[in-house]
C-alpha positions, -999 to +999 in steps of 0.1 A: +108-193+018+141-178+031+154-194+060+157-171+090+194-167+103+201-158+143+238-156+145+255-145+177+281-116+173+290-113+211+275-126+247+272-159+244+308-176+259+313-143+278+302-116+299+297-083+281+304-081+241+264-085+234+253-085+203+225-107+185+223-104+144+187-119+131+188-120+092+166-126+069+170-129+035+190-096+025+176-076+057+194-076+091+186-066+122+211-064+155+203-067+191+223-044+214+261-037+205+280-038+237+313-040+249+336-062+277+361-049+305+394-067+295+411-093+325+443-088+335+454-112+307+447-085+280+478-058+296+475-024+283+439-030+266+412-005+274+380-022+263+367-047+238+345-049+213+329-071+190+346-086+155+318-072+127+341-083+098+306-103+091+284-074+087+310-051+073+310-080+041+273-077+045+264-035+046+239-035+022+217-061+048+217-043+080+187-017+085+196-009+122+207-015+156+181-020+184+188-018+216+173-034+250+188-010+276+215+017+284+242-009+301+277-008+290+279-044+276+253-038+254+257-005+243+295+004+251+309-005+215+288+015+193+310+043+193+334+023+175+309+002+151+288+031+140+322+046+124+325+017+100+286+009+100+266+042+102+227+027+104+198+040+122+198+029+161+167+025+181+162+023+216+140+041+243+141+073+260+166+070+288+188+046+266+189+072+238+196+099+264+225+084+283+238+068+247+237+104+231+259+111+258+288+087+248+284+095+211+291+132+219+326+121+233+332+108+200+316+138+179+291+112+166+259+129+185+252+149+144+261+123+120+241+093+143+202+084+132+184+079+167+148+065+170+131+063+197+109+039+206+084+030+232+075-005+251+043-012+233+041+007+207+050-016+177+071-006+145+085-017+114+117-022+100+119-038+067+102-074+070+107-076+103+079-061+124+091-052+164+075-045+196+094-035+226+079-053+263+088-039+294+111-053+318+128-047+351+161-045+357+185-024+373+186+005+350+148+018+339+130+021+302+144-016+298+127-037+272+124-073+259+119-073+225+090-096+202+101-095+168+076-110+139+094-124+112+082-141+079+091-178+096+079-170+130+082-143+166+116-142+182+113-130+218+151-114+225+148-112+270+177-085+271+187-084+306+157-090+329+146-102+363+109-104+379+108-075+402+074-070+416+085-038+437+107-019+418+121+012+428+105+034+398+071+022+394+082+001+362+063-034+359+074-067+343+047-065+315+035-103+323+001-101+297+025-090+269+051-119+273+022-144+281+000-128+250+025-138+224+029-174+245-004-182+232-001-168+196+033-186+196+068-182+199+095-191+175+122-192+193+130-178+227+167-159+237+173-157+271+195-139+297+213-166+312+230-144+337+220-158+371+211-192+358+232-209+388+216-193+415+181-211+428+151-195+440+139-154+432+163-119+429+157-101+455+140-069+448+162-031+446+139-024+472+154-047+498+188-027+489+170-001+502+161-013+535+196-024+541+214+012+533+191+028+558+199+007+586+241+018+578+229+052+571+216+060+603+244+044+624+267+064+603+279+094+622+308+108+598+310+115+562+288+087+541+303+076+507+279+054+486+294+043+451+276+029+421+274+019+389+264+056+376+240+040+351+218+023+378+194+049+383+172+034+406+202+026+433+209+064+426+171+073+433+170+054+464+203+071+479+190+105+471+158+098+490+172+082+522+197+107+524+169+137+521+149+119+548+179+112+572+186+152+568+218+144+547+226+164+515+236+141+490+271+150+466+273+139+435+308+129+424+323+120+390+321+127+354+300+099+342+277+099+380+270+138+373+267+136+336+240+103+340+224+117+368+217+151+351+205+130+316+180+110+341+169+142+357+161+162+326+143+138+310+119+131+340+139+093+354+153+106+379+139+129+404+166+152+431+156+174+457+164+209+461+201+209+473+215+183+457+249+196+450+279+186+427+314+179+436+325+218+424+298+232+445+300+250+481+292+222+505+324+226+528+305+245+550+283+214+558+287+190+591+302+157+585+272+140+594+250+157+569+266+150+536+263+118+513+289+123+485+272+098+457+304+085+439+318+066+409+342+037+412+326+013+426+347-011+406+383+000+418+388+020+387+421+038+389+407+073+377+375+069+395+362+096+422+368+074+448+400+059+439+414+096+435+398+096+474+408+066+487+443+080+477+440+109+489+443+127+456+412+141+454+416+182+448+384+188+474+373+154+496+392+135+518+379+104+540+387+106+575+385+081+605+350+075+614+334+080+575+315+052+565+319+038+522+299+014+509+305+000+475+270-005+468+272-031+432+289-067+424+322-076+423+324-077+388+346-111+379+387-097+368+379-067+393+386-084+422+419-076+427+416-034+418+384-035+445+399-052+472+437-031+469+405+000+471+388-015+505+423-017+518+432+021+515+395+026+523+401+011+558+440+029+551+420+060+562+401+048+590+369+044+577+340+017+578+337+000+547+305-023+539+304-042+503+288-073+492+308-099+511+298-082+546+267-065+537+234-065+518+236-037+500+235-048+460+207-070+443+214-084+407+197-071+381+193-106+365+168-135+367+173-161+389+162-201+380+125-193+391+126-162+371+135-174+341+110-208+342+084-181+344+100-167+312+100-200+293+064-208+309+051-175+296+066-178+265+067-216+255+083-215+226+089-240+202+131-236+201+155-223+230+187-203+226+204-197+261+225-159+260+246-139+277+269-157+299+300-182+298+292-214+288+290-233+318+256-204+323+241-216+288+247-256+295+229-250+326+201-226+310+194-251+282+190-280+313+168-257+332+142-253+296+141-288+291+128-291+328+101-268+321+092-281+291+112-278+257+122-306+239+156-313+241+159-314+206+146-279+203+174-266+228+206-251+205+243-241+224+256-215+200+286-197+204+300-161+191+297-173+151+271-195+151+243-198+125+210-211+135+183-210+108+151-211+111+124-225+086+092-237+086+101-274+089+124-272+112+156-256+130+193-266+123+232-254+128+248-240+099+283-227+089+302-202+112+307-170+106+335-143+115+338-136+151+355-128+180+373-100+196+385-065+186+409-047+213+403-008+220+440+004+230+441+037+234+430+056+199+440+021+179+413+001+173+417-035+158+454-027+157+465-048+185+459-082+177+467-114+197+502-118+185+507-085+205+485-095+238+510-127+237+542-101+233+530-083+260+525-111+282+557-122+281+576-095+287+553-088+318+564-126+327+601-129+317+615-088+306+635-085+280+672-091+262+682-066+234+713-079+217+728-051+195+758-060+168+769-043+136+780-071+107+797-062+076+768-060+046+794-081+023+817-100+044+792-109+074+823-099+097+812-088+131+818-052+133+806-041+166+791-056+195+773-076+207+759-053+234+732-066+254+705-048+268+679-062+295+648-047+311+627-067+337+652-096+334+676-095+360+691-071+384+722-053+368+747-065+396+737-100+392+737-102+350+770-094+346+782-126+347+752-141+326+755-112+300+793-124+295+783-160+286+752-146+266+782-129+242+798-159+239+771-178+230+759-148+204+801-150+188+802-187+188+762-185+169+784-166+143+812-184+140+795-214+135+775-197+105+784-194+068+788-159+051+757-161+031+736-164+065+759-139+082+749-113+053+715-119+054+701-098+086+666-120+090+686-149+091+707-141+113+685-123+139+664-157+138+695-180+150+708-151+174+673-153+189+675-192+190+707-197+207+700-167+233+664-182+242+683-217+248+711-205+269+686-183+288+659-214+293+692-239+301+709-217+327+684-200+343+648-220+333+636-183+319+625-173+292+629-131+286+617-118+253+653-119+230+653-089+206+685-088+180+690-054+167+713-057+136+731-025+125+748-033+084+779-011+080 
């Protein structure tokens, strides 16, 4: 029999980048294809994605993409994968919806195969047989998925916590997950997400409770901004502001265009007067409007970025509004969110976020949450995913407490092979993986090399030396001219630029005519003794760029 093959694509190492490749044989199945937010490390990159060099060598295996839910990091990069690998992608009826959304963007909506699929109803793809299992989260139609293979069931979490209360009447399917406990489980794959923090999530509910003890002490304009994805937040602001006599706003492309999706297909339910951004609600008092908003994040084309700056075309904050940012600080947003809360309070208003105020509950399974998972499940091996590493040491610490043998428990990274047989589970050889960076319309086409160019010259600027040699002679024809940006103010280089020259004419002097004639050669040394006199004098280190002209 054919081992099976779980091999990690994206997630595990990271947050974001999800994406779980199960093999078998020459069949393949992937588990959500999401992308990651870049840090301020990655300047000038808009998103990433994941590396599928793997499965692009491998077409011929992969039947289809599944996916567990509608979240950016696990369905963001499939825009840009489904170009180069056009397979069938299932998923349920609000993921499809809000996906079919993003695939329009890219004039992929025709050419895509979408499948829909529904939490207990089983299908079949190939030899692997599926079943999505309903889970809460904060998004709805969220599923775990049980996947029967020829060696065994694979139970893939997704993103999931225990919510007993939720917002939309969607239950943590307990019998399904505790069904397939006692038929058995392979192997279980787990959201390691919130692994660090003890105890139960709170339920969306209790976010609830919170925003209607600001809402009513509000007595200006109220700003609420979300994730536009998390419907059930977006349900609950709706409601409170109905029953507090507000009319709620909605504000932003992707908070309009999601909100509309969820509406029309029966998630999300507005009241009569719910209005948009380009609708008449001028005429309305300040205390009876609710302008549901994007930016959440500190995004610098956001709704409430443009607001906070007052460069919004028709909403302005004024003293005595209230904003609350109503999600996480997401870790490499720190910095845009706080420079937001500061031209927030710029404008006089009362700003409540998740440092001051209760007003966000993960959407992830805390340590009691996910020992019920591995009690439910109690399966024979354990794969910690999606999180950094230090989340899947700790995950893999917290199964062996509740039961797995330590043997049984497998670290993998991005790469990593795990196969499955019937006597047993064992590492294999990597595969291709990592990173591809989204920059603008280039894809792939900025690789690290670049990142690391673009680093430095954010750190140190930049030297352009400029000379025109002789193609036969090597004699120096013209120049050197020397050219910095982001290196020094002009009125205090000139000296430094002077004794740059000199160093660039004594570089030549010093070199024979067959390196003087050869321009690679001699940009290399030029380069060299500029970087040294730079790091020697002044202990920086600017990015040196010789230009050489041949006459």
């Amino acid at each position: 029999m054919e081992p099976l093959r779980i091999i990690p694509l994206g997630g595990l190492g990271e947050f974001g980048l999800n994406m779980m490749l199960i093999e078998y044989g020459e069949a393949a199945l992937a588990i959500d294809c999401g992308l990651m937010f870049p840090g301020a490390d990655l300047l000038g990159i808009d998103l990433v994605v994941p590396d599928v060099s793997y499965l692009l060598e491998n077409k011929k295996k992969l039947l289809g993409i599944v996916l567990t839910h509608a979240h950016e990091d696990h369905i963001g990069a499939l825009p840009y994968i489904l170009r180069q690998l056009p397979v069938p992608v299932f998923g349920t009826r609000l993921t499809l919806g809000l996906l079919g959304n993003k695939l329009r963007e890219h004039g992929l909506d025709r050419s895509t195969d979408l499948r829909e699929i529904r939490a207990a109803q089983p299908w079949e793809v190939g030899p692997f047989k599926l079943e999505g299992i309903s889970v809460t989260h904060s998004l709805m139609d969220c599923v775990a998925l049980a996947v029967d293979t020829p060696v065994g069931t694979i139970i893939h979490t997704g993103d999931f916590k225990i919510d007993n209360t939720p917002v939309n009447g969607e239950l943590f399917d307990f019998q399904r997950f505790a069904a397939y406990g006692e038929r058995g489980v392979l192997l279980l794959l787990s959201d390691s997400t919130n692994v660090e923090r003890e105890g139960y999530t709170p339920s969306e509910r209790e976010v609830g409770r919170n925003l209607e003890e600001i809402f009513r002490n509000s007595r200006g304009r109220l700003f609420v901004a979300t994730f536009s994805s998390n419907i059930p937040r977006i349900q609950q602001v709706v409601e409170l502001s109905e029953r507090i006599g507000r009319t709620t706003v909605l504000s932003g492309r992707s908070m309009i265009h999601n909100a509309q999706i969820a509406s029309d297909l029966g998630y999300l339910h507005l009241p009569d007067g719910v209005a948009f951004e380009s609708e008449h609600w001028h005429g309305l008092a300040r205390d009876r409007i609710t302008f549901l908003t994007t930016g959440s994040q500190g995004e610098p084309l956001s709704a409430l970025h443009r607001i906070a700056l007052n460069d919004h075309k028709s909403i302005r904050i004024d003293p005595g509004d209230t904003v609350v940012l109503s999600s996480k600080f997401i870790p490499g947003n720190e910095r845009a969110i706080t420079n937001l809360i500061n031209h927030l309070y710029r404008r006089g208003a009362e700003v409540h976020y998740e440092r001051v105020s209760e007003i966000h509950v993960s959407g992830h399974a805390s340590q009691e949450e996910l020992k019920t998972m591995l009690r439910l499940t109690r399966p024979r091996y354990f794969v910690p995913i999606h999180g950094e590493y230090r989340h899947l040491v700790r995950h893999i610490r917290l199964a062996e407490a509740a039961g797995v043998e330590a043997e049984n428990c497998f670290l993998l990274e991005d790469g990593s092979v795990l196969e499955l047989t019937a006597n047993g589970a064992r590492k294999a050889a990597t595969v291709s993986a990592g990173r591809v960076f989204v920059d603008g319309k280039g894809v792939g086409d900025v690789e690290d090399v670049v990142i690391r160019d673009r680093r430095h010259l954010s750190e140190g600027g930049m030297v352009l030396a400029v000379m025109a040699i002789h193609q036969q002679t090597g004699e120096l024809v013209a120049g050197p001219d020397l050219i910095s940006r982001g290196f020094m103010r002009a009125e205090d280089s000139e000296e430094v630029m002077e004794r740059a020259k000199k160093i660039v004419l004594e570089t030549l002097r010093s070199m024979n005519r067959e390196t003087r004639t050869d321009p690679g050669e001699l940009q290399e040394e030029v380069r060299k003794a500029l970087r040294r006199y730079f790091n020697k004098t002044l202990e920086r280190r600017p990015v040196v760029l010789p230009f050489i002209m041949e006459t």
